[in-house]
C-alpha positions in Angstrom: 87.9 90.2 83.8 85.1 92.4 84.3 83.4 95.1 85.9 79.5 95.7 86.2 78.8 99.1 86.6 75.5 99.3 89.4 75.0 103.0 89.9 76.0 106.5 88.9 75.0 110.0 89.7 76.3 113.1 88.6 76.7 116.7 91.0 77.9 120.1 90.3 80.9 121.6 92.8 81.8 125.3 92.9 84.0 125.7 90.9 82.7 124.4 87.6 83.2 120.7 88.4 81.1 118.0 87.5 81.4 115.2 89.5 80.0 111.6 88.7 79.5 109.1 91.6 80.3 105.8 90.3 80.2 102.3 92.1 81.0 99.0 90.4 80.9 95.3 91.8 84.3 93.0 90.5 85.3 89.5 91.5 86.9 89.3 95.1 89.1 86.8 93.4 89.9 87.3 89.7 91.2 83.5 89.1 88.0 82.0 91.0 85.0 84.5 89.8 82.8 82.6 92.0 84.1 83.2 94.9 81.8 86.2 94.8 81.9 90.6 94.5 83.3 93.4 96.0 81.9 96.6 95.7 84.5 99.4 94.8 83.0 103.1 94.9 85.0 105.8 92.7 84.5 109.7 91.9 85.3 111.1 88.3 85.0 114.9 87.8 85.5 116.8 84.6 85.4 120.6 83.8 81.6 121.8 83.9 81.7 123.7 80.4 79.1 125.6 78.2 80.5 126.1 75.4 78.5 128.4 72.6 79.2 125.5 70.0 79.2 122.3 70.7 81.6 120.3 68.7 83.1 117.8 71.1 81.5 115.0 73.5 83.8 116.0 76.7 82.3 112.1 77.9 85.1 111.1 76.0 88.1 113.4 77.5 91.2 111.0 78.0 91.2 109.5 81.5 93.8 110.5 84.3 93.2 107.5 87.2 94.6 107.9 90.6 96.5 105.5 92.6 96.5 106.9 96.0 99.2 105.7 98.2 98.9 104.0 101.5 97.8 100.6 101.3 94.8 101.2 103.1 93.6 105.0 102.4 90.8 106.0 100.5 90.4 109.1 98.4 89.6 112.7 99.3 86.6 114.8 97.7 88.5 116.0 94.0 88.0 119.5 95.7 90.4 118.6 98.4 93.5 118.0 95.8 94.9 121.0 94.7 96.9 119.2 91.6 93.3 118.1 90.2 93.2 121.3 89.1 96.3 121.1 87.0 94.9 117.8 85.2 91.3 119.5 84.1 93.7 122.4 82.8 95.4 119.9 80.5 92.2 118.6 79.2 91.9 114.9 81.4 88.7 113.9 83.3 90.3 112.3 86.4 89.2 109.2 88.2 89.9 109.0 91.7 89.2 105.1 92.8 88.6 103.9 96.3 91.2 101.1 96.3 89.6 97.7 97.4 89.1 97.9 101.0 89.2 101.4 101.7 87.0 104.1 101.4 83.2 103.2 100.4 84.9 100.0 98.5 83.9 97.3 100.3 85.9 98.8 103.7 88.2 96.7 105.6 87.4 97.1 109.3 87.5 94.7 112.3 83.7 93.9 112.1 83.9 93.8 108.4 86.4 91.4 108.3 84.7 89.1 111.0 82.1 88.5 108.6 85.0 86.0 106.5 84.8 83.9 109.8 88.1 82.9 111.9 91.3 84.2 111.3 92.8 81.9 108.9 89.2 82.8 106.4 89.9 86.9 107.5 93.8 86.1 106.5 92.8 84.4 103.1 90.2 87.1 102.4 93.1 89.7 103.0 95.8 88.2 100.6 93.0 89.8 97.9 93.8 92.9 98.4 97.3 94.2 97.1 98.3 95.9 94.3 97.8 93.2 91.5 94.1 92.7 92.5 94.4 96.9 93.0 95.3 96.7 89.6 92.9 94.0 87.7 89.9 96.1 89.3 91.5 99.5 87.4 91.6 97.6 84.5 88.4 96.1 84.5 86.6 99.8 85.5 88.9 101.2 83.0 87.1 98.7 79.9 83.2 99.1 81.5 84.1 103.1 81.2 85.6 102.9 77.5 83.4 100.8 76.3 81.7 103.2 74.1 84.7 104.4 72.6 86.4 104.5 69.6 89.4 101.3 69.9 92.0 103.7 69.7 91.1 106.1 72.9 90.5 103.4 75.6 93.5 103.6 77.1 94.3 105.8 80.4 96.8 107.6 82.1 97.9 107.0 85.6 99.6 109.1 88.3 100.4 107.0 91.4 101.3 108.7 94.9 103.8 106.5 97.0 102.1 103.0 97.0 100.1 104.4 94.4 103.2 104.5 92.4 104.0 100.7 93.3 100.6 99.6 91.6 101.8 101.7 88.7 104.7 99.8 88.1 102.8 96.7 88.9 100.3 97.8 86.1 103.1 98.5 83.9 104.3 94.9 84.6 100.8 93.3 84.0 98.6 95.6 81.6 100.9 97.9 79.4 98.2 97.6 76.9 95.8 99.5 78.6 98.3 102.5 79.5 98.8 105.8 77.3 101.4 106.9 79.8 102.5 106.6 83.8 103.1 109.4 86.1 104.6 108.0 90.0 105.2 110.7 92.6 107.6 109.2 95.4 106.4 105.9 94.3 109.3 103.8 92.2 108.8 100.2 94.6 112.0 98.7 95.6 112.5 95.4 93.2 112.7 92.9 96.3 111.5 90.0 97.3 110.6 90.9 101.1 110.9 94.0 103.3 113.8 93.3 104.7 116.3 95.2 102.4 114.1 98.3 102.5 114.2 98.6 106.3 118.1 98.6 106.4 117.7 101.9 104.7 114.8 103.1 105.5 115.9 103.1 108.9 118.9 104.4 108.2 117.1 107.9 106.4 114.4 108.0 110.1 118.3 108.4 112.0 118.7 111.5 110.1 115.3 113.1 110.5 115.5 112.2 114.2 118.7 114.0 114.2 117.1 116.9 112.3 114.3 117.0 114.7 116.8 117.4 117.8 119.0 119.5 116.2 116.0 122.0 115.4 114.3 121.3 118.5 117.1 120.9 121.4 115.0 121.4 123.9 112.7 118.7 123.1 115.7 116.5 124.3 114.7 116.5 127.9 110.8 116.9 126.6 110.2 113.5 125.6 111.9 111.9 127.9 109.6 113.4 130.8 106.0 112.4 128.5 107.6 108.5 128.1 108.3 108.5 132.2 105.2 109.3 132.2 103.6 107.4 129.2 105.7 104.2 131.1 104.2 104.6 134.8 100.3 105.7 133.9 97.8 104.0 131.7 96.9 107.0 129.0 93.2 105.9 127.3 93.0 107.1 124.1 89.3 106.8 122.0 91.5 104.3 119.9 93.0 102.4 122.4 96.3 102.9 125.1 98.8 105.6 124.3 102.2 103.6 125.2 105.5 105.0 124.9 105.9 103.1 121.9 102.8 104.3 120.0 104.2 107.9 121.4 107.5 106.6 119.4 105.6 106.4 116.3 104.9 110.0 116.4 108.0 110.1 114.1 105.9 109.1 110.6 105.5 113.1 110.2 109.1 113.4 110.6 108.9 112.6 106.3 106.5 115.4 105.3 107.1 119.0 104.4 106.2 120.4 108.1 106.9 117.2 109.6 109.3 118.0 112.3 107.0 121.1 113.5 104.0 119.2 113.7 105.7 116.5 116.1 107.3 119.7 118.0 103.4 120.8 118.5 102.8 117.9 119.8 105.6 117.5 122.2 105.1 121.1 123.1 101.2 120.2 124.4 101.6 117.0 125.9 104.7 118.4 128.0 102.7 121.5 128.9 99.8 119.3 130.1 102.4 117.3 133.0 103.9 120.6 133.5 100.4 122.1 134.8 98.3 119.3 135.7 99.9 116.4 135.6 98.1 115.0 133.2 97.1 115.0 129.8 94.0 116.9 128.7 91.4 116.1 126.1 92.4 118.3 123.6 96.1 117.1 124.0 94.7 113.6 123.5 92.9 114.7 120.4 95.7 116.0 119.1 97.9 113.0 119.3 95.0 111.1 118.4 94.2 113.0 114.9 98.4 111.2 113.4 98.4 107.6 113.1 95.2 106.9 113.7 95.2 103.2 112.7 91.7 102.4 113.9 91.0 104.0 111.1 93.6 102.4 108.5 93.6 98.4 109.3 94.2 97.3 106.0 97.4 99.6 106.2 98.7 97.7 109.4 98.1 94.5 108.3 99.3 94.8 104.7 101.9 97.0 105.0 104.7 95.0 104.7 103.5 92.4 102.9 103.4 94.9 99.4 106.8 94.0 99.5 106.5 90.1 99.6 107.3 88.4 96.6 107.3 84.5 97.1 108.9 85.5 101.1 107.4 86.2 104.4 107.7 89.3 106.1 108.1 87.5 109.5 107.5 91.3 111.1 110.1 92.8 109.9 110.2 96.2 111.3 110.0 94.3 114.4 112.9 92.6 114.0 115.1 96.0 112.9 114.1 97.7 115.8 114.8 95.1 118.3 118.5 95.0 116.6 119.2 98.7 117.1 119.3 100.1 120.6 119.0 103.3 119.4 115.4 103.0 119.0 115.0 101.4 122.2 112.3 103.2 125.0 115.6 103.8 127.6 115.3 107.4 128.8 119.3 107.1 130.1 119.7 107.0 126.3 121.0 110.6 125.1 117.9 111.0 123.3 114.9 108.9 122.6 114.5 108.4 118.4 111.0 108.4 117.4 110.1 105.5 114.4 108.8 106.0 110.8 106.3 104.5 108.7 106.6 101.0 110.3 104.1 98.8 111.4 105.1 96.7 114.8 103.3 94.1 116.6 103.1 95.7 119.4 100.1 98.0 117.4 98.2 95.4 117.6 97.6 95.8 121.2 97.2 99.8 121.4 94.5 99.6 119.1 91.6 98.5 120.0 90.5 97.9 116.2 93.7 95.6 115.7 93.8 94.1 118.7 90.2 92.3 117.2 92.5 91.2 113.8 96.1 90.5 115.9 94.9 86.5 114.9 94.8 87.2 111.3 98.1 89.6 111.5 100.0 86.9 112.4 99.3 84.6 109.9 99.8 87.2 107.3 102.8 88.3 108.3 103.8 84.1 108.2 102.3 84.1 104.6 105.2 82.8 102.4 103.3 82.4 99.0 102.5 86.0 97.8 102.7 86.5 94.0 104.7 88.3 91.8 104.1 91.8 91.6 106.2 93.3 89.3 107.6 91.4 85.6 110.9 93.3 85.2 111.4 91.6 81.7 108.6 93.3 80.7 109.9 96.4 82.0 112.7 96.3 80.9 110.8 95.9 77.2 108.3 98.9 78.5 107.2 100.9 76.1 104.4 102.8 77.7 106.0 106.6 78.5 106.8 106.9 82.3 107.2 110.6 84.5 108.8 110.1 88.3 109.3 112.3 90.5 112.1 111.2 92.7 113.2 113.0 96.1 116.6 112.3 97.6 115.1 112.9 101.3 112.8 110.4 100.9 111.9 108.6 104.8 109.3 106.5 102.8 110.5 105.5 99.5 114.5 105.5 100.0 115.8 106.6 96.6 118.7 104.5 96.4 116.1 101.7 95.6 113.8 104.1 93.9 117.0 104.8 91.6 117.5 101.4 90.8 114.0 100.6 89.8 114.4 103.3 87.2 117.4 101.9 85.8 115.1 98.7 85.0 112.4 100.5 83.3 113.0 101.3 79.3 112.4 105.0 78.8 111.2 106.0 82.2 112.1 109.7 82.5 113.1 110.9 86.0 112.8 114.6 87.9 114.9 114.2 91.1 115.0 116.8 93.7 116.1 117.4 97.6 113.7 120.4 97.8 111.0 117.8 98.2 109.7 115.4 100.8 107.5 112.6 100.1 104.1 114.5 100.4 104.7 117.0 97.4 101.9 116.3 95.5 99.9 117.8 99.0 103.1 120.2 100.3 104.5 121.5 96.7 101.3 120.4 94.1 101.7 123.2 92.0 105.7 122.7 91.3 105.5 118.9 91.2 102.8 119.1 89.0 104.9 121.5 86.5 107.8 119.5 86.8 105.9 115.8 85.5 104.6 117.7 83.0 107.6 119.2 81.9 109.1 115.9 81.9 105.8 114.7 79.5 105.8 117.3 77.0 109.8 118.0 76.9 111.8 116.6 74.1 115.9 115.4 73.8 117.2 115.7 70.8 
């Protein structure tokens, strides 16, 4: 296992930062080497000091790597994470990796992809990118970049955000060894073999925030059902693709973050202003929709998404399958109100988007994959010895904690901060009092 590191350069950002630009080239395939690279790009960035008297070579600060959630999103600019802050302050240099295929790592994108050849190649190229190849790259980056240093300080600490968090627990699984300690923010995975089990609740937590939304929003009632008669008798063009009533549905992801259910109400508020006026939707209205959910943007998300939950299963569309089971979701404007969906991917996605629509081939045969690998080693979890902080939030939409919960009761000496002042964006909505709370957690002692 290796990592070749093939370029670096270094910046200054207000704010006394120093930021290194790092980009590395690992196997595509760990077990067959030869099957060729992948380029991953990553940013560290490390308190710019000048101290009077040198004593210390801040190269070798300990290492805080983040595992963003998604799957599919790259990283922000460290400036644009508040809770970065709070790391330098305890004395880490923080790593903030472009997982493969997102990002400036070797991006997953309709025309990228194309370049494997026909579906079943772009389908065997994608089964490379979940969280235990996710997690052999950190490992490899995290030897090229301790290299130098003395045997005892090469290990890292990790803090994982949502997915982020599953590739924690799938590093704790794998590479204990290379871990000082774990930090997972709304990210404990449900132990399962398929997606299945995690819809039947997950879709049981969107019912409530629908009912939230309606009961905060009453007028919104008669609202949406006015934009989907609309949305079901005009073809809306978006820049990504068509706006149907059922990507209008899928407005409802927000519905899980702290100013989720004003945000959608923004949206309804402008798109059923537009008929109102004009008749129509205006640009600005269709920028605004546009801006949530953008999957153009995120194909490795849509096409992956349920399949971080396959162990040894297919997903056979699962989300699919749960919403054509419960008429409540259903686009019927006789309905008493219309529910909006969460953070499910449907096939019907891969027709509104233009971007998917070129990968709808290789969708399919992913979601018929039945051979996916073990992600997680509970044994060795349940022998863990590597110190674990999570942030748990009983409103979770996402992450349901019910499952969360039981993943923790499988890890030896994981300690938990649980919460329903929360949603599942804190480390963006609430950095500063998550932050204080993991930490707490870390440097707290039971007698």
């Amino acid at each position: 296992m290796a990592a070749k590191l093939v370029d670096r350069r270094f910046h200054n950002v207000p704010g006394k930062l120093r930021v290194a630009e790092l980009f590395f080239d690992v196997p595509i395939n760990y077990s067959q080497p030869s099957d060729g690279t992948l380029r991953l790009f990553a940013r560290s960035v490390r308190r710019l000091t000048t101290p009077v008297q040198p004593t210390k070579d801040d190269s070798h600060l300990p290492w805080l790597v983040y595992l963003q959630g998604g799957p599919g999103m790259g990283c922000r600019p460290p400036q644009e994470y508040s809770w970065v802050g709070t790391a330098l302050d305890k004395g880490y240099q923080v790593l903030l990796l472009d997982q493969r295929g997102t990002g400036l790592s070797s991006t997953i994108t309709a025309n990228t992809l194309a370049l494997q050849g026909h579906p079943v190649k772009q389908a065997e190229y994608l089964k490379n990118f979940r969280a235990d190849n996710i997690v052999r790259d950190c490992e490899a980056i995290r030897r090229c970049l301790t290299a130098d240093h003395p045997e005892g300080e090469r290990k890292w600490s990790i803090i994982g955000q949502s997915f982020g968090g599953f590739c924690s627990t799938t590093y704790l699984s794998m590479f204990p060894e290379g871990l000082t300690e774990a930090f997972i923010c709304g990210g404990l995975p449900p132990l399962v073999d398929g997606p299945d089990p995690v819809y039947e609740l997950t879709y049981e937590k969107v019912v409530e925030r629908n009912k939230a939304y309606y009961a905060k929003f009453p007028e919104d009632v008669d609202r949406v059902k006015q934009i989907i008669k609309y949305l079901q008798t005009n073809l809306v063009r978006v820049p990504s693709g068509a706006l149907t009533p059922e990507r209008f549905q899928q407005l409802g992801i927000m519905f899980g973050m702290h100013g989720g259910l004003d945000s959608v109400h923004d949206l309804i508020l402008r798109t059923w202003n537009d008929l109102e006026i004009f008749g129509f939707l205006t640009h600005p209205t269709i920028s605004a929709i546009e801006s949530y959910g953008d999957f153009n943007n995120n194909v490795l998300y849509a096409v992956l998404h349920e399949s971080i939950y396959c162990q040894g299963r297919a997903s056979n569309w699962s989300a699919d399958r749960h919403r054509a089971a419960d008429s409540q979701f259903s686009i019927n404007t006789d309905l008493p109100e219309i529910w909006f969906t969460g953070e499910m991917v449907y096939k019907d996605m891969f027709d509104s988007y233009d971007e998917l629509k070129q990968i709808k081939d290789a969708a399919e045969i992913i979601a018929k994959t039945d051979d996916w690998p073990v992600l997680y080693d509970e044994a060795q979890l349940k022998r863990n010895e590597v110190p674990v902080y999570a942030a748990t939030f009983l409103e979770d939409m996402y992450v349901h904690y019910d499952l969360a919960s039981k993943t923790a009761s499988k890890i030896k000496g994981v300690k938990k901060f649980t919460t329903n002042t929360m949603y599942h964006n804190a480390i963006r909505g609430k950095s500063d009092e998550l932050m204080q709370q993991l930490f707490a957690l870390r440097d707290d002692t039971l007698d």
